[in-house]
C-alpha positions as CSV (number, residue, x, y, z in Angstrom):
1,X,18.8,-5.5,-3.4
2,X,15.2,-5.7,-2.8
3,X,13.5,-2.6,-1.4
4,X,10.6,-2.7,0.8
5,X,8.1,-0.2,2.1
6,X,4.9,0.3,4.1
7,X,1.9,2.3,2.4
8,X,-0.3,3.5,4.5
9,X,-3.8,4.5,2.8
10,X,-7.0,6.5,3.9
11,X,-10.2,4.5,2.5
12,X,-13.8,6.0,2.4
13,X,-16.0,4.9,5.4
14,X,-16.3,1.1,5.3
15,X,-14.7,0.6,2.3
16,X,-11.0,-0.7,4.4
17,X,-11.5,-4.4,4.0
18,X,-12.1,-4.3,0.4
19,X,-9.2,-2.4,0.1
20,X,-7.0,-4.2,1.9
21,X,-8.9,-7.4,0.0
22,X,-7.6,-6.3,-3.9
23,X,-4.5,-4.3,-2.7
24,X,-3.1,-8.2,-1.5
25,X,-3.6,-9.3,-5.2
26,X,-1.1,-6.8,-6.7
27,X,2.5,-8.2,-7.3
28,X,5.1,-7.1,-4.9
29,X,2.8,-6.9,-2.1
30,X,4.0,-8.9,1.1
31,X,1.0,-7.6,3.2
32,X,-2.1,-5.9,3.2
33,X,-4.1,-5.3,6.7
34,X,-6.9,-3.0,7.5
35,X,-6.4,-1.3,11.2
36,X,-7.8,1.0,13.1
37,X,-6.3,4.7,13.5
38,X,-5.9,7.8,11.3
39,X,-5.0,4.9,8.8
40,X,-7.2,2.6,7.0
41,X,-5.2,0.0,5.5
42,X,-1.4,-0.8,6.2
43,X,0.3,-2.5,3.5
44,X,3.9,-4.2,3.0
45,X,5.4,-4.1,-0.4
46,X,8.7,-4.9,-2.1
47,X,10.3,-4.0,-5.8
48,X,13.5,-4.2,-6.9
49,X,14.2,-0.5,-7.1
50,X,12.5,2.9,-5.7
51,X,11.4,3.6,-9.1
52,X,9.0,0.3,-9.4
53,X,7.5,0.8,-6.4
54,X,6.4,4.7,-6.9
55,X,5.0,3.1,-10.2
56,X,3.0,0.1,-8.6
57,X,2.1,2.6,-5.7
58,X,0.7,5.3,-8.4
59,X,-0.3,3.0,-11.3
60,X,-1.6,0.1,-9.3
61,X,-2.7,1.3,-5.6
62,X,-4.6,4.5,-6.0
63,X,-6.5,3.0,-8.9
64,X,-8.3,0.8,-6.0
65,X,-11.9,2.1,-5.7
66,X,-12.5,3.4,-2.1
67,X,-9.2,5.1,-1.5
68,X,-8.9,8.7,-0.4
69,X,-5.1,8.9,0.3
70,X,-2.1,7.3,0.8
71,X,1.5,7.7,2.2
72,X,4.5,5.4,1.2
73,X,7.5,5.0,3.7
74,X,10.2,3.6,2.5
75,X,12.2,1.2,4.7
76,X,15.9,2.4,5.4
77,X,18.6,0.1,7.0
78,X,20.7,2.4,9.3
């Protein structure tokens, strides 16, 4: 089972549509759109486990230059 997740990220001032640009390259990203709002930069992603995506999230996301923050919300099928 695949799960999926939207990461919402906080980018320095002006820097959201380069983020969103290299965030799309990473594998298991569906999505990446910059948007107006307290958020920067929505993104969709999928992994095959909760583990994997903490790790792309940490090892892989807030590596991108120009991020300030970011929140992961994991999708949940009630």
């Amino acid at each position: 089972m695949t799960v999926s997740a939207y990461v919402l990220i906080q980018t320095e001032v002006g820097k959201a549509a380069q983020v969103a640009d290299e965030v799309s390259k990473i594998d298991g990203v569906v999505s990446a759109e910059d948007v107006t709002g307290p958020y920067d930069v929505i993104v969709r992603a999928e992994s095959d486990s909760v583990d994997d995506l903490g790790k792309m999230v940490v090892s892989r996301v807030q590596l991108i230059d120009g991020i300030t923050r970011t929140l992961t919300c994991p999708v949940v099928h009630l």
